[in-house]
C-alpha positions as CSV (number, residue, x, y, z in Angstrom):
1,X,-100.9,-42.2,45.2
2,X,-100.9,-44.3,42.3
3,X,-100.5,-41.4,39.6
4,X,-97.8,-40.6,41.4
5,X,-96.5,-44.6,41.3
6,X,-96.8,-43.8,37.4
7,X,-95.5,-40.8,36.9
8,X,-92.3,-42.3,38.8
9,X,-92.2,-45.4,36.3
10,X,-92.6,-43.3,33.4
11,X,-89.6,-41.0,34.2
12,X,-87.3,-44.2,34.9
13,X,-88.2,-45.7,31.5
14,X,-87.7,-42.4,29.8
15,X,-84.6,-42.5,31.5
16,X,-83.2,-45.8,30.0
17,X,-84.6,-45.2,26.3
18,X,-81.9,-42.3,26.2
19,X,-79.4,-44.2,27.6
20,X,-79.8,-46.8,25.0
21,X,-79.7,-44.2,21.9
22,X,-76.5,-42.4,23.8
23,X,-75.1,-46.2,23.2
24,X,-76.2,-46.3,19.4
25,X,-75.0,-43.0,18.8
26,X,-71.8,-43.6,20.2
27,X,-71.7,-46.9,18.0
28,X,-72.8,-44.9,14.9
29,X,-69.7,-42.5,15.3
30,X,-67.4,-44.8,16.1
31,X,-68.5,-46.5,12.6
32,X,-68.5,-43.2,10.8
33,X,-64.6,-42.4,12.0
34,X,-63.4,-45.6,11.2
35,X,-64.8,-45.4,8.1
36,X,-63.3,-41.7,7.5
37,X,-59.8,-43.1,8.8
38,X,-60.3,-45.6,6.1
39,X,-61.0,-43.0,3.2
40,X,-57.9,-40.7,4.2
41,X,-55.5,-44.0,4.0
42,X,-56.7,-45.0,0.9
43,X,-56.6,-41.1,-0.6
44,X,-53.4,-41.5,1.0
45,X,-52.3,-44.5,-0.8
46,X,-53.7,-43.3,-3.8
47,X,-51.5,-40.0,-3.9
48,X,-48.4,-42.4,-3.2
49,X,-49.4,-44.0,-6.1
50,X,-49.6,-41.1,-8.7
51,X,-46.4,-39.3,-6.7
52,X,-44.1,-42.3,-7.4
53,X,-45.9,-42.6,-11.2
54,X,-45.6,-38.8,-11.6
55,X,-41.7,-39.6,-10.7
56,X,-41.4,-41.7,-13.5
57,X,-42.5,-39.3,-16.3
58,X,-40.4,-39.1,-19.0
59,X,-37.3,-37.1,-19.2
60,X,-37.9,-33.9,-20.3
61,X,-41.9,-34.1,-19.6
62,X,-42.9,-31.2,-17.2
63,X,-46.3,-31.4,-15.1
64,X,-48.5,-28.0,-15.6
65,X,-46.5,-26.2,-12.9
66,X,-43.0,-26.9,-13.6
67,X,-44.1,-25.6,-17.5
68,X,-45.5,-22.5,-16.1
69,X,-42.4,-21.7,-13.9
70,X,-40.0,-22.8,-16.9
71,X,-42.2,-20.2,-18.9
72,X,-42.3,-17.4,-16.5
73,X,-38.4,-17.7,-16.1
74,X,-38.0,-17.6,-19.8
75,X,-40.2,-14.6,-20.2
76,X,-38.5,-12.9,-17.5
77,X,-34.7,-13.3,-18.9
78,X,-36.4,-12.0,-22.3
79,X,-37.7,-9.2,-20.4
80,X,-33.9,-8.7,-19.0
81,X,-32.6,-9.2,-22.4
82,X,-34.7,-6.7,-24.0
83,X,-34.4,-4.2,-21.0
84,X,-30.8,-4.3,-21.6
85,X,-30.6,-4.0,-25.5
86,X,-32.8,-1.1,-24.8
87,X,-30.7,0.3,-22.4
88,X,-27.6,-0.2,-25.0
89,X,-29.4,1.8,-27.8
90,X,-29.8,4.2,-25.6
91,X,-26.5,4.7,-24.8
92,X,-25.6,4.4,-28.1
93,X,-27.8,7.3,-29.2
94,X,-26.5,9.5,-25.9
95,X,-22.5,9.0,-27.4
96,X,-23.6,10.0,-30.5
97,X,-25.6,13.0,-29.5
98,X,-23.0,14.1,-27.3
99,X,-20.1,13.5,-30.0
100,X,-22.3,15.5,-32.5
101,X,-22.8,18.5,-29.9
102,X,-19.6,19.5,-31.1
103,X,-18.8,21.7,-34.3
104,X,-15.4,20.7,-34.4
105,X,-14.3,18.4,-32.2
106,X,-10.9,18.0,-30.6
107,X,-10.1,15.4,-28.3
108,X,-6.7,15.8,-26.0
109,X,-3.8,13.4,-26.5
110,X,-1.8,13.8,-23.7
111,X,-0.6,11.6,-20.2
112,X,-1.8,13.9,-17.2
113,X,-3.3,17.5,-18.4
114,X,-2.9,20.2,-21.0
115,X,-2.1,23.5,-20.2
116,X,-5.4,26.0,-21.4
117,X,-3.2,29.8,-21.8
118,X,-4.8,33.0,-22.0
119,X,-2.7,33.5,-25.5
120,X,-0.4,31.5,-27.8
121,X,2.5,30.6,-26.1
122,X,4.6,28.4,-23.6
123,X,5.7,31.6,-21.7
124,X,1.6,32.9,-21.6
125,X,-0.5,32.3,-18.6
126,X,-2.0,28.9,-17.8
127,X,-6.2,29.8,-17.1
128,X,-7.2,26.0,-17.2
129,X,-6.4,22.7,-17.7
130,X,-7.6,19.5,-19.8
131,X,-7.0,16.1,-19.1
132,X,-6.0,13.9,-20.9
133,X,-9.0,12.1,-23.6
134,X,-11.1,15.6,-22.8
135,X,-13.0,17.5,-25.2
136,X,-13.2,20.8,-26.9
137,X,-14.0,22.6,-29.6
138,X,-11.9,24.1,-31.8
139,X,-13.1,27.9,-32.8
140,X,-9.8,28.4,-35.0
141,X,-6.2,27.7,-36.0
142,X,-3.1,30.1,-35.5
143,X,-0.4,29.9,-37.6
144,X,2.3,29.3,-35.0
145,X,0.7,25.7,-34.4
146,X,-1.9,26.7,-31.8
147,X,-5.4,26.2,-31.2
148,X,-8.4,28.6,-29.7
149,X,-10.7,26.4,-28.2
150,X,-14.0,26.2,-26.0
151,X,-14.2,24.1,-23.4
152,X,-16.0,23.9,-19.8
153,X,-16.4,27.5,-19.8
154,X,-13.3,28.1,-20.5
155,X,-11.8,29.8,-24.2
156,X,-8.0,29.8,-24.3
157,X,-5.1,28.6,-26.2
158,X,-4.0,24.7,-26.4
159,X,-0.7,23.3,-28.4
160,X,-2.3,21.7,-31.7
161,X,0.5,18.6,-31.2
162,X,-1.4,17.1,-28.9
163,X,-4.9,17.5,-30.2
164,X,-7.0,14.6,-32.1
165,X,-9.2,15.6,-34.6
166,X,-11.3,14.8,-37.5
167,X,-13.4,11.7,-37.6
168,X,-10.5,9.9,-36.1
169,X,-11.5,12.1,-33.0
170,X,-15.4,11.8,-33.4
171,X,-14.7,7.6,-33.6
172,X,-12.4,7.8,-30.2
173,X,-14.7,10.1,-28.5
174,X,-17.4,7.4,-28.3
175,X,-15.3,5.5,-26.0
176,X,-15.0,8.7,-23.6
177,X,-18.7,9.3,-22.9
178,X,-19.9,8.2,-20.0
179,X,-22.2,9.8,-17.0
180,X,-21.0,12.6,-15.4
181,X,-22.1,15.1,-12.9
182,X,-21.9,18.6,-14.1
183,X,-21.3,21.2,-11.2
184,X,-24.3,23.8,-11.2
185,X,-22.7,26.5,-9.2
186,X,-19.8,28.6,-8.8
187,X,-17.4,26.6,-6.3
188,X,-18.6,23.1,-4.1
189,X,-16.6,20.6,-2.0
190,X,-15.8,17.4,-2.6
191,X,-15.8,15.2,0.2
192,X,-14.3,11.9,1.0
193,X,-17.6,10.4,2.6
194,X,-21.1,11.0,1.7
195,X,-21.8,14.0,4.5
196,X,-21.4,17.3,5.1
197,X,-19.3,16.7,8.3
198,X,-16.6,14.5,6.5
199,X,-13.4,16.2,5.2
200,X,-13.2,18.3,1.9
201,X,-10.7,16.7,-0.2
202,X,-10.9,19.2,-3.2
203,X,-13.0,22.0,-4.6
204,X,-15.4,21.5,-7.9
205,X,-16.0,24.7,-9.7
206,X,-18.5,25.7,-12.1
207,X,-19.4,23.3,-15.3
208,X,-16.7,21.2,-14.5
209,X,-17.4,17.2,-14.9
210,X,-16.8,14.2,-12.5
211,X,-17.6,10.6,-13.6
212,X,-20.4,9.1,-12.0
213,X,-18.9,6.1,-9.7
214,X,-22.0,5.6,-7.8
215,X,-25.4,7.4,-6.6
216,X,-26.4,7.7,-2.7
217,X,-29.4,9.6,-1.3
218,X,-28.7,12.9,-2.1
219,X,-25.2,12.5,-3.2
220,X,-23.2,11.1,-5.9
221,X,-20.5,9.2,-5.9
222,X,-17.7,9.9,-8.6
223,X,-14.0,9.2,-9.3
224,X,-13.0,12.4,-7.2
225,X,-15.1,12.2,-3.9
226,X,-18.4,12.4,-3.1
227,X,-20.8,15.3,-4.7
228,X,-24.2,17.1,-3.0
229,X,-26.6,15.8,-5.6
230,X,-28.3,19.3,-5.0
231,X,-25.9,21.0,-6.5
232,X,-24.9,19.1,-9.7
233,X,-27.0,18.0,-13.1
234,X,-26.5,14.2,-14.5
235,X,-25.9,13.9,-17.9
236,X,-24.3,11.8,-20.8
237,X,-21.0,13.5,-21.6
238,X,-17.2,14.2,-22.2
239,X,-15.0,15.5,-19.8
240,X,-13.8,19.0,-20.3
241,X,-11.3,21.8,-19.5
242,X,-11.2,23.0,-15.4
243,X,-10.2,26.3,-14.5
244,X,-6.7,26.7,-12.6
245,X,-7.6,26.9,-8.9
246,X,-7.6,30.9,-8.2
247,X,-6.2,32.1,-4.9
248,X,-9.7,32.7,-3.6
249,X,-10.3,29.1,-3.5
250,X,-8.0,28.4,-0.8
251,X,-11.1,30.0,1.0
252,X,-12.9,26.8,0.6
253,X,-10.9,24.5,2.3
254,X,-11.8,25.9,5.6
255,X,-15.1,26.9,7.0
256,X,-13.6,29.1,9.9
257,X,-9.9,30.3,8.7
258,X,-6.8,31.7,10.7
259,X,-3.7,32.3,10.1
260,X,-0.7,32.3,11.8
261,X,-0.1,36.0,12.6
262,X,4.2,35.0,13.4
263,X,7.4,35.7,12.2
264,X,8.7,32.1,12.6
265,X,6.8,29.3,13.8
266,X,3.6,29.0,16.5
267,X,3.3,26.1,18.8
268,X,0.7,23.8,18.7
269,X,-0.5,22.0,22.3
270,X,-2.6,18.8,23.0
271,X,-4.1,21.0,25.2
272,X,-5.0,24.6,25.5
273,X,-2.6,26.1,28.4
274,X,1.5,26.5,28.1
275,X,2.1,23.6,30.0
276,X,0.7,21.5,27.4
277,X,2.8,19.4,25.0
278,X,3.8,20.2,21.5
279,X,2.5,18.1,18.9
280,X,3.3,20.6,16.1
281,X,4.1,24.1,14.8
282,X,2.4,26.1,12.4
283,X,5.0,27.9,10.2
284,X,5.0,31.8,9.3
285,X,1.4,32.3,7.9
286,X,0.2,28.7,7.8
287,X,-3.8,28.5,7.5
288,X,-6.0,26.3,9.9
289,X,-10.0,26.0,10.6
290,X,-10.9,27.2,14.0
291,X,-13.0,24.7,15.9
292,X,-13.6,26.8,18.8
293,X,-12.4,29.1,21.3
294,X,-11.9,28.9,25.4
295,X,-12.3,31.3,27.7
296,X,-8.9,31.8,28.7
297,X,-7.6,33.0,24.9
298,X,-7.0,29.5,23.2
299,X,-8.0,28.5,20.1
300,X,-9.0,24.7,19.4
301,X,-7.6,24.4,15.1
302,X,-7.2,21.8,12.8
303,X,-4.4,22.8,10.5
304,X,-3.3,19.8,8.1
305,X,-3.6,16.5,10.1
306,X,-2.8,18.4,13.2
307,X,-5.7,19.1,15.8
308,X,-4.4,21.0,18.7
309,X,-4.6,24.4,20.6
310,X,-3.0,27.3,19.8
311,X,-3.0,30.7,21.7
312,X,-5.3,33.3,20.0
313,X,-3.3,36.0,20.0
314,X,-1.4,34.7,17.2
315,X,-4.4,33.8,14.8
316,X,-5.5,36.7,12.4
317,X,-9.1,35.9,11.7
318,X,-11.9,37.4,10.1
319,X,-11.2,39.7,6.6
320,X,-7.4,39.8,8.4
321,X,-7.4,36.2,7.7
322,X,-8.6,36.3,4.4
323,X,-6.7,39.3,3.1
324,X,-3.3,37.7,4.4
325,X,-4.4,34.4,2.4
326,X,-4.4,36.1,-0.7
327,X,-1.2,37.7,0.1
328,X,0.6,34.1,0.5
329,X,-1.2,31.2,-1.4
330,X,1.1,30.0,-3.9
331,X,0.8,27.9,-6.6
332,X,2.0,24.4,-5.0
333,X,2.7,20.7,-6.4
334,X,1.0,18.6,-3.8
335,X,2.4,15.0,-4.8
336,X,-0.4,12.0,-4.9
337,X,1.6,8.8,-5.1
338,X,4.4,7.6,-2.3
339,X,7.4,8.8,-4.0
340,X,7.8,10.7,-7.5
341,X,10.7,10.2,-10.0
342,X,12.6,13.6,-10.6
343,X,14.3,14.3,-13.8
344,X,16.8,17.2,-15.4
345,X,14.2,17.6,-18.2
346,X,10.6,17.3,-18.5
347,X,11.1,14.4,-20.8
348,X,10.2,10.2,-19.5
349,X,13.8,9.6,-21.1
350,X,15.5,12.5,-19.1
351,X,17.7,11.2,-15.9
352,X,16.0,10.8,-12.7
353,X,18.5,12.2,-10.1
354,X,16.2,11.9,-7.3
355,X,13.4,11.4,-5.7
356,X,10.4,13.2,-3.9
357,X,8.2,12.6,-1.2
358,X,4.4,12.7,-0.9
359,X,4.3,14.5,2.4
360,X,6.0,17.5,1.1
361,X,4.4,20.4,-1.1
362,X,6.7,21.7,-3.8
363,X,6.8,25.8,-4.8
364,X,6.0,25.6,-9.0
365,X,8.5,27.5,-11.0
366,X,7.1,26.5,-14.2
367,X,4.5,24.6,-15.8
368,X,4.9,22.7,-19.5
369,X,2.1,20.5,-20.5
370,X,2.5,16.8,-18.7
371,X,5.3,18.4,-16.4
372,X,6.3,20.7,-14.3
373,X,9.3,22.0,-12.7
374,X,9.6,22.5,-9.1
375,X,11.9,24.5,-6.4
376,X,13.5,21.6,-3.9
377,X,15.8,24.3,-2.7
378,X,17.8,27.4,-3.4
379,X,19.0,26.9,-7.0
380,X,17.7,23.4,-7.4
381,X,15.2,22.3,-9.2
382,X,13.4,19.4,-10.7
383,X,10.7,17.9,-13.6
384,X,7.9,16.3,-12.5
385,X,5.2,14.6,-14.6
386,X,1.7,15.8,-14.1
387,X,0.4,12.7,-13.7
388,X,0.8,12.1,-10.1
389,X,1.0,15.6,-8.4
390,X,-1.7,17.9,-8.0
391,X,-1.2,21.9,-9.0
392,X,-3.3,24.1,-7.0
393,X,-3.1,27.6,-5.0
394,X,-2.3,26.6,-1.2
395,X,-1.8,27.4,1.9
396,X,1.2,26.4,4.8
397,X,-0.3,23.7,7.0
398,X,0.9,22.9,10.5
399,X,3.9,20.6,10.3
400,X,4.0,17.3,13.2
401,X,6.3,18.0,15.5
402,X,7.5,17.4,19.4
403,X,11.0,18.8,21.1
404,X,13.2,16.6,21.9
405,X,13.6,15.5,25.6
406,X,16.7,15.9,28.0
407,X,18.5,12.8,28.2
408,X,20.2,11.3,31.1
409,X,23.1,9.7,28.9
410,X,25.2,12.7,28.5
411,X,25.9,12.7,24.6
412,X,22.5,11.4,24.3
413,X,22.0,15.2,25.9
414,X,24.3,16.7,23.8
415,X,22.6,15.7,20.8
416,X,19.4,17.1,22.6
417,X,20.8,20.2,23.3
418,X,22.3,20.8,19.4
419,X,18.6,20.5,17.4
420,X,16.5,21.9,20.2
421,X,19.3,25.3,19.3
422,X,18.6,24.8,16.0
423,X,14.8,24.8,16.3
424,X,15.0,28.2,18.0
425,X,15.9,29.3,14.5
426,X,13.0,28.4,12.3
427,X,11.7,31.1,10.0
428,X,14.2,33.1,9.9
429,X,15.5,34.1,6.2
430,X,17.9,31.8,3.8
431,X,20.9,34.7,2.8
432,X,23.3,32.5,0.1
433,X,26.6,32.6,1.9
434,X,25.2,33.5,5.0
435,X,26.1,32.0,8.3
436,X,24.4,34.4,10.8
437,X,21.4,32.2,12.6
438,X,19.4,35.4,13.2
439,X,19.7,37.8,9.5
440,X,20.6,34.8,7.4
441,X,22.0,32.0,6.0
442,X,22.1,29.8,3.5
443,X,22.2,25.5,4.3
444,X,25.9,25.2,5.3
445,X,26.2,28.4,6.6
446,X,23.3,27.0,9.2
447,X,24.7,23.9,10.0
448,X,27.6,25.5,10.4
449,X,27.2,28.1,12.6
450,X,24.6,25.7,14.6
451,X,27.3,23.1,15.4
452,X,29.8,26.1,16.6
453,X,27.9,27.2,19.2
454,X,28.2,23.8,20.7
455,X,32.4,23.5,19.6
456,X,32.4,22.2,16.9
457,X,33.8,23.4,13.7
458,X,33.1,22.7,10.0
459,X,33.6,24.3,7.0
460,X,31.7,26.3,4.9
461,X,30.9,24.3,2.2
462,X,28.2,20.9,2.0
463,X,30.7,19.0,-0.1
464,X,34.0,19.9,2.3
465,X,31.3,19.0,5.2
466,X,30.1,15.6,3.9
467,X,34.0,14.4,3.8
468,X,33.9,14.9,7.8
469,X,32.7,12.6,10.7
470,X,31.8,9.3,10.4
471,X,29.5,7.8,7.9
472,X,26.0,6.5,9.0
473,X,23.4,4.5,7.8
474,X,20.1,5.7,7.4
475,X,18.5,3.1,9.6
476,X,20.8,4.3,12.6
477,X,20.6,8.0,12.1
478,X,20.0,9.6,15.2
479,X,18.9,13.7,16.0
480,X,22.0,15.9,15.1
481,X,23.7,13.8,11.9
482,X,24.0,15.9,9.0
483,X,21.9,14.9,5.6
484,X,23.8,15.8,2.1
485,X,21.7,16.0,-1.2
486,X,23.2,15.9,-4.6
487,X,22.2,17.8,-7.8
488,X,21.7,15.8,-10.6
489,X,25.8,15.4,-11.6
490,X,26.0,14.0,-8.5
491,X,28.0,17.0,-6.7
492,X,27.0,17.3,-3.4
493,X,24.9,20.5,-3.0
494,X,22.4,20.7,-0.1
495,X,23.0,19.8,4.0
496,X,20.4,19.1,6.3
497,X,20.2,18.6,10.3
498,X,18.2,15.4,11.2
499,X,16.0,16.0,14.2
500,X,14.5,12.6,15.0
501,X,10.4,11.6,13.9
502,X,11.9,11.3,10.1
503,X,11.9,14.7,10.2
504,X,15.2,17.7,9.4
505,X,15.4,21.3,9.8
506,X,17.5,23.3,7.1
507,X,18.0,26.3,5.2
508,X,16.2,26.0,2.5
509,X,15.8,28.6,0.4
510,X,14.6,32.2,-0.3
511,X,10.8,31.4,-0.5
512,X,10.6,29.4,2.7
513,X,13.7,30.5,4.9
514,X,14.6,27.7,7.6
515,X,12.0,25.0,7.8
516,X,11.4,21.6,8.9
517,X,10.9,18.8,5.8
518,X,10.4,15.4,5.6
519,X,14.2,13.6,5.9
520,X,13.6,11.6,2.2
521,X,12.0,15.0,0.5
522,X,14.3,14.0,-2.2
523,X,16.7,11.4,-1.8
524,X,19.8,11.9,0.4
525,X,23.3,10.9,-0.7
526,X,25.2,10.6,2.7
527,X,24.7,10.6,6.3
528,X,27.4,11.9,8.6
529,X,28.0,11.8,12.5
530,X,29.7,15.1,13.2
531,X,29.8,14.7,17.2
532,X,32.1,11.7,17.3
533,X,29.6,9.5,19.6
């Protein structure tokens, strides 16, 4: 019993010596954290200290850091600076090769382009064209003032009067060479976005150059459209000659072609039955890309800005297609700027006696280099620079276009009744001095014989017409006024019926027959109501 009295005493004693060193401990820590509390606010203290003397430092003294940063910046714009003179010897040295590539050097002196012809000549044919501040090189001198040149691909026949040459041409030339993308096979398109689902604005043909706008994952950018980098080399260079679009080129435009198998026009619907509405007509021949077909015999096309339907048993296809193509591409001035100055003479200080409109192609009589002269109608035509119209073999396109509806208001109906007559007319043939709708007639002879089916007489003569009715303003033209164009004395020569949308239908000549044109195609010199409304 009394070891076991012990044992009990021992373990309360043990007990109470660890309570006490759990109490010293806890004294020793608390000792120890103050004092570390103490050494971080006096560290702190201390780097408040040097901060506020490092603040003080001398202007223009820099600690170790800043000098390193200053230093790294300064190495780096160096580095930029010496990246950049290397990059404009370089360039240097690329000008000069190129410049030197060329025996004898000609550089083109012209505003637009200069006719390339197969021999020497204004009257030979025209087999390519250089732009103006192009290159070539000139292979020899005739003695009737011409030059036989090479350039992209192409050897013809330039006019020596508006060729630089000589060291004054080398000198010039080294402003003109910049990056280009050389076209590495026979024909590609040129697109307006960087994709091959967005729309082709123009064709590139062989070893013809584009400047380099831009460069995109697998395309390039240049002044023209976008480019399939697969198909084109990059290079340091001047531009040179193009070949004249050939007829076969029309091909490109369209990945799945028809055409218009009609004698006059061929309805275009929003949608693909005969109660749908028309939104357009494709004239005689006019080319579209067939989007897909129905069932029922409808084709879905896009034709020009036009998407509709058409009915497929109007649309050659296939080699049919193709084969009539060639038949009917002409050689077409497709204008690129909102409206173009046209003068008597391809000459800047010729008189303009009208103007033209960019949503109209224009039949090219002739070609002169920096103008050309273009059919407006039947004996009429005009000079327009080369500068702001593009010359290429095209195709008719479908043309905008709704009837007009039935109108409760009975003149209102009247004026209905008189263009939706004339409409039924389109296509057929211009016949100078004409007046029959069906076999012919020339622009007064339609208007004419149009207005006397309805009781209305006029004469047989645009300038004895234009002195009848009432005058109108352009603004308040409505669908059946008569449109007179002048030539360029001023005499009244051409008459037009205006069939609402800005649009007329007329006689226009022997190449197209009766067609629908823009009202403004050139610029009008009177407006007259004939119906007395």
């Amino acid at each position: 019993m009394e070891n076991n009295h012990e044992k009990k005493d021992y373990i309360i004693r043990l007990d109470k010596a660890r309570k006490k060193r759990s109490q010293n401990d806890y004294k020793k820590l608390l000792t120890l954290g103050g004092a570390a509390v103490l050494c971080v606010a006096v560290l702190s203290a201390a780097g408040m200290a040097v901060k506020k003397q490092m603040g003080a430092k001398p202007a223009g003294l820099a600690t170790g850091s800043e000098a390193f940063a200053e230093k790294t910046e300064e190495s780096a714009a160096s580095m930029s600076e010496a990246e950049s003179e290397a990059q404009a010897v370089k360039e240097k040295e690329e000008k000069e090769k190129t410049v030197n590539s060329y025996k004898n050097l000609g550089i083109i002196q012209v505003s637009g382009y200069l006719n390339v012809r197969k021999a020497p000549g204004t009257e030979e044919d025209v087999v390519g064209k250089l732009q103006g501040d192009s290159a070539c090189d000139i292979l020899e001198k005739t003695e009737s003032g011409w030059y036989k040149i090479s350039s992209g691909g192409i050897e013809g026949y330039i006019n020596s009067e508006y060729v630089l040459t000589g060291e004054e041409a080398k000198a010039k030339a080294l402003d003109f060479v910049k990056l280009r993308a050389v076209v590495q096979t026979e024909s590609m398109n040129i697109r307006k976005e960087p994709s091959t689902s967005s729309d082709v604005v123009g064709q590139a043909l062989l070893n013809e150059r584009y400047e380099v706008v831009n460069q995109t994952e697998g395309w390039v950018q240049t002044t023209a459209g976008y480019l399939s980098s697969d198909y084109v080399k990059l290079e340091y260079g001047l531009n040179e000659a193009r070949k004249l679009d050939l007829k076969a080129m029309v091909f490109n435009l369209y990945k799945n072609i028809g055409i218009s198998d009609v004698d006059n026009y061929l309805n275009v619907r929003d949608e693909p039955n005969e109660n749908g509405k028309v939104i357009a007509k494709m004239p005689s021949k006019a080319a579209g890309n067939i989007l897909e077909s129905t069932d029922d015999g409808w084709y879905k096309i896009q034709s020009g800005n036009i998407t509709g339907y058409v009915k497929s048993d109007y649309i050659l296809t296939g080699p049919a297609a193709k084969d009539e193509a060639l038949q009917v591409a002409e050689l077409m001035a497709i204008v690129n700027t909102d409206m173009l100055n046209a003068r008597t003479e391809p000459s800047t200080d010729a008189k303009i006696w009208t103007q033209i409109s960019n949503n109209e192609r224009y039949p090219v009589l002739k070609q002169i280099d920096g103008w050309i002269e273009i059919e407006l109608e039947e004996n009429s035509s005009a000079f327009v620079s080369t500068d702001y119209v593009d010359v290429r073999y095209a195709l008719p396109e479908a043309i905008k276009f709704s009837p007009l509806e039935e109108k409760a208001n009975a003149q209102a109906s009247l004026r209905t009744q008189i263009v939706n007559y004339a409409l039924q007319f389109l296509g057929n043939p211009y016949v100078w001095g004409g007046t029959s709708l069906t076999k012919g007639a020339d622009c007064s002879g339609f208007t004419l014989s149009v207005y006397a089916h309805f009781g209305i007489g006029l004469p047989h003569y645009s300038g004895a017409q234009a002195g009848m009715g009432k005058a109108v303003k352009s603004g308040e033209m409505r669908p059946g006024d008569l449109i007179y164009y002048a030539s360029s004395g001023g005499k009244i020569n051409h008459v037009a019926m205006y069939i609402g949308n800005g649009q007329i239908v007329h006689a226009a000549s022997r190449r197209s027959g009766i067609k629908i044109s823009t009202w403004n195609y050139r610029t009008p010199v009177k407006i007259r109501n004939m119906i007395g409304d």
